[in-house]
C-alpha positions as CSV (number, residue, x, y, z in Angstrom):
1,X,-7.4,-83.8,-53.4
2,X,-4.2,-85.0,-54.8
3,X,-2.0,-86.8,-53.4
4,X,2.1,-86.5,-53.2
5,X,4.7,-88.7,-53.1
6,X,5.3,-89.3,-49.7
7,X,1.2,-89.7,-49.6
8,X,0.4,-85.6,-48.4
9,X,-2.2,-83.7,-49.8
10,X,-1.5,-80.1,-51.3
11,X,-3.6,-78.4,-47.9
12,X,-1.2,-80.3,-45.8
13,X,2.3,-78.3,-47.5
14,X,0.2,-75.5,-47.4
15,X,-0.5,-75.4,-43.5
16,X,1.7,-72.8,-41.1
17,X,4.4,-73.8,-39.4
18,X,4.7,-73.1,-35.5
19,X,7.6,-70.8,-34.7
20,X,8.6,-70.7,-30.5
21,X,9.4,-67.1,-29.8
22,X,13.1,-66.1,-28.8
23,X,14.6,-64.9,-25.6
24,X,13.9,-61.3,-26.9
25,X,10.5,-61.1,-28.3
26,X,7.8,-60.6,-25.8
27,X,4.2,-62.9,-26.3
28,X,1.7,-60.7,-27.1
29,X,-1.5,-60.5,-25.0
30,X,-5.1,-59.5,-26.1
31,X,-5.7,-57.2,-23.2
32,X,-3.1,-54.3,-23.8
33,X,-2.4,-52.3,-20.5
34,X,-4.6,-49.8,-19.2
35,X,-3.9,-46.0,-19.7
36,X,-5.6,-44.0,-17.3
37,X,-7.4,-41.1,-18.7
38,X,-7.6,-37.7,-17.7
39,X,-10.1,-35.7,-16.1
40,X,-11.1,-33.9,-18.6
41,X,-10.8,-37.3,-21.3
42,X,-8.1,-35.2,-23.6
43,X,-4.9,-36.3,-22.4
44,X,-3.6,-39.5,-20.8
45,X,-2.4,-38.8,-17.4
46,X,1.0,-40.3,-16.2
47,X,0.3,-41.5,-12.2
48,X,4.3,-41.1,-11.4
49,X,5.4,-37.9,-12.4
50,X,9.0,-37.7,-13.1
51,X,11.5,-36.7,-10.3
52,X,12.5,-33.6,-12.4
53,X,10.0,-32.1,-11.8
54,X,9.9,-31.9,-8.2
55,X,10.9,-28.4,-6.8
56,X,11.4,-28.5,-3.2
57,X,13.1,-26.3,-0.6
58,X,17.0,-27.9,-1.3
59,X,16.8,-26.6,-4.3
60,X,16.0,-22.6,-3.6
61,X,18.6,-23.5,-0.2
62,X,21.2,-24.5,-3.3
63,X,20.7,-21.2,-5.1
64,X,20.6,-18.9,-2.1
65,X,23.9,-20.8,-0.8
66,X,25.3,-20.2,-4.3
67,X,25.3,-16.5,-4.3
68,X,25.6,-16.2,-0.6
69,X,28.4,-13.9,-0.9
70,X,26.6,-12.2,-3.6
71,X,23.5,-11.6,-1.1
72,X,26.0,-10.5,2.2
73,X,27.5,-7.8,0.6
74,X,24.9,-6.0,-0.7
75,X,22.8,-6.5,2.7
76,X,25.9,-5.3,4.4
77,X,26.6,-1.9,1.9
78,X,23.1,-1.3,2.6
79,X,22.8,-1.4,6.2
80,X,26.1,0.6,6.1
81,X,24.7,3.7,3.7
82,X,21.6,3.9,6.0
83,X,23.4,3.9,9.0
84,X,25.9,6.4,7.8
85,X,22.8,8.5,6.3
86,X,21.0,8.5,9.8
87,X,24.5,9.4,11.1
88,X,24.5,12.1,9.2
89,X,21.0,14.0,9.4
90,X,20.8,16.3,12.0
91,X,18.9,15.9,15.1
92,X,15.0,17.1,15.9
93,X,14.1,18.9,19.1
94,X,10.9,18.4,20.0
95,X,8.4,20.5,22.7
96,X,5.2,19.3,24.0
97,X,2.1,21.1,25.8
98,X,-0.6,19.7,26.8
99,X,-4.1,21.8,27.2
100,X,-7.8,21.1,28.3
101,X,-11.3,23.2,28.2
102,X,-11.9,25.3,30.9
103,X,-12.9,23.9,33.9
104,X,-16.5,25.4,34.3
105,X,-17.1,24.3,30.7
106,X,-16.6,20.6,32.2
107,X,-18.6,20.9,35.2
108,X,-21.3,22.4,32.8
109,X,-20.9,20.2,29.9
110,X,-23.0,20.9,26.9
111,X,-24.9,24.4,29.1
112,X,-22.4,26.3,27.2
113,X,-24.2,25.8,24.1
114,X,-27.2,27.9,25.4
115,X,-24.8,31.3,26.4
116,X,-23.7,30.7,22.4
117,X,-25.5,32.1,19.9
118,X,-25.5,33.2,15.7
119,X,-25.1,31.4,13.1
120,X,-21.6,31.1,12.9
121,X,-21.2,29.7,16.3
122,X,-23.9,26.4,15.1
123,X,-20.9,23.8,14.5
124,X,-19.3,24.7,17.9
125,X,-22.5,24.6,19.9
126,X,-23.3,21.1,18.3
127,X,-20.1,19.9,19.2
128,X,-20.1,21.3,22.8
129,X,-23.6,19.5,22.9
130,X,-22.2,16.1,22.3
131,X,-19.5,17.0,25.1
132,X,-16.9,16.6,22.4
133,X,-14.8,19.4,23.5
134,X,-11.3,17.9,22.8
135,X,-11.9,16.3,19.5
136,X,-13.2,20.1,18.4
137,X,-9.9,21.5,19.3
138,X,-7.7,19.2,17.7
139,X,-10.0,19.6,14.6
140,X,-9.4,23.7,15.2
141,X,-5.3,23.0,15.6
142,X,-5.0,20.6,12.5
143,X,-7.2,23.8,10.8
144,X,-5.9,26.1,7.3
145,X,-6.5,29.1,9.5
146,X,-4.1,27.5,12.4
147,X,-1.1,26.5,9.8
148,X,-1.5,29.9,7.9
149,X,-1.0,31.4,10.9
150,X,2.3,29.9,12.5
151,X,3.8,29.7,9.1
152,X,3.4,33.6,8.9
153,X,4.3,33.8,12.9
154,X,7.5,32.1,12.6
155,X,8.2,33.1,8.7
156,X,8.9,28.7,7.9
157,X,8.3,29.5,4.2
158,X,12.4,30.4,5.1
159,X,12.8,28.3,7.7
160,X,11.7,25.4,5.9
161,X,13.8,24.6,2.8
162,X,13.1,24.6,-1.3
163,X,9.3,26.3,0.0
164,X,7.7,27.0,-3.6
165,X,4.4,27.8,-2.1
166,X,2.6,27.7,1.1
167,X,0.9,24.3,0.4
168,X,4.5,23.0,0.8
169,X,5.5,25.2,4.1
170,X,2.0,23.3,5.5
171,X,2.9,19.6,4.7
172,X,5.8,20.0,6.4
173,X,4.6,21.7,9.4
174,X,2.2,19.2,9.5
175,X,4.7,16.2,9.4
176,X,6.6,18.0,12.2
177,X,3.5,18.5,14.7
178,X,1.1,15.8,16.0
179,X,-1.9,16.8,17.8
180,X,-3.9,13.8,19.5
181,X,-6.2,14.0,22.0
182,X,-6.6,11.7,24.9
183,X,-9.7,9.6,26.7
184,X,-9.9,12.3,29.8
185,X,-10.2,15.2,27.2
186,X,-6.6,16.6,27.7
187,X,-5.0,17.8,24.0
188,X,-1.6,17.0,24.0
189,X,0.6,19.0,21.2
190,X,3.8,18.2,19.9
191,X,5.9,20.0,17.7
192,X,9.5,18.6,16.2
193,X,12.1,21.7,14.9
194,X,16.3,21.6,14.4
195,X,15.7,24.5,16.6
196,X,15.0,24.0,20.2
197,X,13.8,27.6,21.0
198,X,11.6,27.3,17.9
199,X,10.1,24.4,18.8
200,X,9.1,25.5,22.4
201,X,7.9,28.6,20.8
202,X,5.7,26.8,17.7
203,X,4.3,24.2,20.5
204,X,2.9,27.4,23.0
205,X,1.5,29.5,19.7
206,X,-0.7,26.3,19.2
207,X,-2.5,27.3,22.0
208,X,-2.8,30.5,21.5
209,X,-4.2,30.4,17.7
210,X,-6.7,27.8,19.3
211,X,-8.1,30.2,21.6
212,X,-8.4,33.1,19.2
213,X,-10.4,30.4,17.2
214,X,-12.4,29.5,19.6
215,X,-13.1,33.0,20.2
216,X,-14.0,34.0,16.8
217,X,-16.3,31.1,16.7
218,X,-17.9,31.4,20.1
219,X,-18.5,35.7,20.0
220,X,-22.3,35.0,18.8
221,X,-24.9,37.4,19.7
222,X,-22.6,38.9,22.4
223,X,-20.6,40.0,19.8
224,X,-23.6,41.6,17.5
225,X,-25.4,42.9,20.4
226,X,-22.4,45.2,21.4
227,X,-22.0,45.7,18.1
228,X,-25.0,47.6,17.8
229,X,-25.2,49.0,20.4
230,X,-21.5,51.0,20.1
231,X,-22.8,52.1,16.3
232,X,-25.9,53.2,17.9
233,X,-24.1,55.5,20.1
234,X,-21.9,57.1,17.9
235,X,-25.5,57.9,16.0
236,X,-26.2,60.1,19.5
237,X,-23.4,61.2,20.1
238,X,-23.0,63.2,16.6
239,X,-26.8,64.4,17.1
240,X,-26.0,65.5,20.4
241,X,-22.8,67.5,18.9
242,X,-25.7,69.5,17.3
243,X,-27.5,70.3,19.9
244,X,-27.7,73.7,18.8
245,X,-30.5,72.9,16.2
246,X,-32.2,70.6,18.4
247,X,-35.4,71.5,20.9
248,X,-34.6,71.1,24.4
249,X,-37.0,68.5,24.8
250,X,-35.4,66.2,22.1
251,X,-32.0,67.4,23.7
252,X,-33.4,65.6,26.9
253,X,-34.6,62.5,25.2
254,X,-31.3,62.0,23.3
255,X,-29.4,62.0,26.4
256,X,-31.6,59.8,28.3
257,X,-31.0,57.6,25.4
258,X,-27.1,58.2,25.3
259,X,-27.3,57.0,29.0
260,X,-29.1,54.0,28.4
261,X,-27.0,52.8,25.3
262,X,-24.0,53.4,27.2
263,X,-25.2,51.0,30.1
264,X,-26.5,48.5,27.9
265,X,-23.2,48.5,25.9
266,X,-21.3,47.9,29.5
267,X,-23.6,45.0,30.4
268,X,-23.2,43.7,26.6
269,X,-19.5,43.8,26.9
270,X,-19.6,41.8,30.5
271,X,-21.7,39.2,28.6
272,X,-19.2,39.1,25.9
273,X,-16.6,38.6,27.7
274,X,-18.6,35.4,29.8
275,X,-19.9,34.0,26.6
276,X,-16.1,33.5,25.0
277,X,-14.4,30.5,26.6
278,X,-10.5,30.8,27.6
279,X,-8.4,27.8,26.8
280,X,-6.3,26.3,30.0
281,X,-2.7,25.6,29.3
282,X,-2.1,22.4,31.5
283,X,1.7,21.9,30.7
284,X,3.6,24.9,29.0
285,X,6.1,23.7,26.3
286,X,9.8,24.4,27.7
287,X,13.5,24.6,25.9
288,X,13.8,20.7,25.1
289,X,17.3,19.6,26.2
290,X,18.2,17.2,24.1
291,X,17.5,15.8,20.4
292,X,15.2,13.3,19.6
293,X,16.7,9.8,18.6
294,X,17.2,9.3,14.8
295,X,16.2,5.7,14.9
296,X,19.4,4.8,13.7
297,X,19.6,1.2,14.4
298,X,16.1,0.6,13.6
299,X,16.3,1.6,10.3
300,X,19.6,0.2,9.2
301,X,17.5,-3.1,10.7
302,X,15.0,-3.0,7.9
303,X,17.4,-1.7,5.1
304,X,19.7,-5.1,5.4
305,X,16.0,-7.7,5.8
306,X,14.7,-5.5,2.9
307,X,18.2,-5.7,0.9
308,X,18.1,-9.3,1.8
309,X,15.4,-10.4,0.3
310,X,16.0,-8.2,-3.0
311,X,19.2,-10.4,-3.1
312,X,17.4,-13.7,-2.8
313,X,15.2,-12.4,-5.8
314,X,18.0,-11.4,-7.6
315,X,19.8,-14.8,-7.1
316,X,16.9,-16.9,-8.4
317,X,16.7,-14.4,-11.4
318,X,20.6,-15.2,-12.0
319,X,20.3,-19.0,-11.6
320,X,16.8,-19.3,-14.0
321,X,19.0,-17.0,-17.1
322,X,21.8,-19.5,-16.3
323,X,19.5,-22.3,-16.9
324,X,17.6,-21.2,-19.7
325,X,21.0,-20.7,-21.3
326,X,22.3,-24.1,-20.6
327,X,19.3,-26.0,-22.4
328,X,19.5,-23.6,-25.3
């Protein structure tokens, strides 16, 4: 090596020269700081989430108080135009009746099933079997046959308005009546009409198209027996309107027959008559008084909660446009 002037080698001039660090500039470490990882190892996860993002119940509070005139005036025009609506409609008489099987029917429980017979009358005597006497006749009142007949009784394809077809006339009979039947077998009816008379009326004919049901259902082999025998009578008694042509013994034997027919036909009729069960009217629907309540107050209630709540929603529509706005 070569030596300088002042007796340095070349390596020595050559050699770094220590620097302190400033007030400003940070020493550097080997070990940076850690960065947590994320669950799923894609994205580093920040452990203090900014305070921007925090939504918590002052803030929806801010926005409802905001637009809180916004949100009383339309629940207040609401309850108003319901009120005023109920005001308005006109009030529903309504009749009730109440009836209940006969009261041998109950003391014999399903034994009626045995007078009944034919094979229309299967579903009723299964029913009578199980001893399920009331739910049968509220299944007969809430019947086609039932409606069809009240809505041509009472002519409601007029009484009822804008009544395009009978289907219609129906649904709105149906709305008006409820038919329920309670845990000691007693059918209660109850018919709602803008005419009181009508609705008495309506309420009674219930009854009365249940126990022409009934009958219809229960006739059996009563019904075919007498049947019969009536047709086979008329048979003799045109024969007999010929007795001209006839042998007086055969005159004899056709009216010992005539006799007999017309004997058994009385007994069949009797039997008839027992075999067909007669529907007991427990409480007869009267005039009703007064109108049902409209529900006036209830439903202007729920009009201003449900109005209420469409204002909150509306409110925090408003305030997310506004803010979308601001940071465009």
């Amino acid at each position: 090596m070569s030596k300088s002037k002042h007796g340095k080698t070349n390596n020595d001039s050559e050699a770094p020269i220590y620097q302190p660090p400033t007030m400003n500039q940070q020493p550097t470490t080997n070990n940076p700081r850690p960065v947590q990882a994320s669950s799923t190892g894609q994205q580093p996860v920040d452990p203090r989430p900014g305070e921007e993002d925090e939504i918590n119940l002052l803030d929806y509070l801010r926005v409802i108080y905001k637009y809180k005139w916004m949100i009383m005036i339309m629940t207040l025009v609401a309850m108003a135009a319901t009120v005023a609506y109920s005001l308005s409609q006109l009030r529903m008489y309504q009749a009730n009746t109440s009836i209940v099987p006969p009261i041998d029917m109950l003391q014999q429980g399903g034994g009626l099933a045995g007078k009944l017979g034919g094979a229309g009358s299967m579903l009723l005597q299964g029913m009578l079997n199980q001893g399920d006497l009331s739910g049968l006749y509220v299944g007969i009142l809430e019947s086609r046959a039932v409606s069809a007949a009240l809505i041509e009784s009472f002519g409601l394809m007029d009484v009822y308005e804008n009544m395009e077809t009978r289907t219609d006339a129906r649904r709105v009979l149906k709305g008006n009546t409820i038919i329920k039947a309670s845990k000691e077998g007693i059918v209660h009816i109850t018919v709602k009409d803008l005419d009181a008379s009508r609705a008495a009326d309506m309420a009674n004919a219930y009854r009365k198209e249940l126990d022409i049901q009934i009958k219809q259902l229960s006739g059996g082999q009563a019904t075919s027996k007498r049947v019969f025998l009536e047709t086979r009578l008329k048979e003799i008694q045109g024969e007999l309107s010929k007795i001209e042509s006839l042998q007086s013994r055969e005159v004899q034997i056709k009216e010992m027959l005539f006799e007999l027919l017309n004997r058994e036909c009385e007994i069949a009729k009797i039997e008839e008559a027992k075999s067909m069960p007669t529907i007991q009217m427990l409480d007869e629907a009267i005039v009703p008084e007064e109108g049902g309540a409209r529900g006036t107050v209830s439903k202007g209630i729920l009009a201003g909660i449900a109005t209420m709540m469409l204002g909150m929603f509306v409110a925090f529509g408003r305030e997310y446009v506004a803010g979308i706005k601001a940071t465009a």
